[in-house]
C-alpha positions, 0 to 999 in steps of 0.5 A: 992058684989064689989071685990074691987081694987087688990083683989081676988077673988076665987069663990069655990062653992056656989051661989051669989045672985046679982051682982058681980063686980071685979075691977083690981083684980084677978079672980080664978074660981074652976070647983067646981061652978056649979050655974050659975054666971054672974061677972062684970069685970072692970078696965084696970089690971084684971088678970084671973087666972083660970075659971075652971066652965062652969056655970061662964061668965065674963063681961069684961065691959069697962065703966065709972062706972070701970075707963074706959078701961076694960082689962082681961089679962090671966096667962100663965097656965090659964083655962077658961072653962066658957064665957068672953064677951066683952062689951063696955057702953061709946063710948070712952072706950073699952073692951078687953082680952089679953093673957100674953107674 
């Protein structure tokens, strides 16, 4: 499943059988999500409302594939109770998660 550009995604429950990829979306994760999940995270203008399930990581993913640079700023009331990786697939793109001023 592809979130596509200024989407959101509010993920409540249930199960994602492959991939799931967002790109400069909105993420909201509800602690009701108790099947593993494991989202891509692409694009430099990703904004993580919540992610409130300990069984969600999110791969924020710096490659060609999502524009480059992979960016996760979060709210200033946000939750992550989950993982957030950092990864990098290119040499001359980076990943990184940022905190809102």
């Amino acid at each position: 499943m592809v979130i596509g550009r200024g989407s959101r995604l509010h993920f409540t429950g249930g199960r994602f059988d492959g991939d799931i990829i967002v790109q400069d979306a909105q993420i909201n994760i509800e602690s009701s999500v108790t099947h593993a999940a494991f989202i891509r995270v692409l694009g430099p203008y990703n904004l993580l409302v919540n992610n409130a399930s300990g069984a969600v990581t999110l791969l924020v993913q710096g490659c060609a594939e999502g524009g480059g640079d992979a960016v996760l700023t979060t709210g200033d009331l946000s939750v992550n109770v989950g993982r957030i990786v950092l990864a990098r697939i290119a040499h001359r793109v980076a990943a990184e998660a940022a905190n809102s001023p």
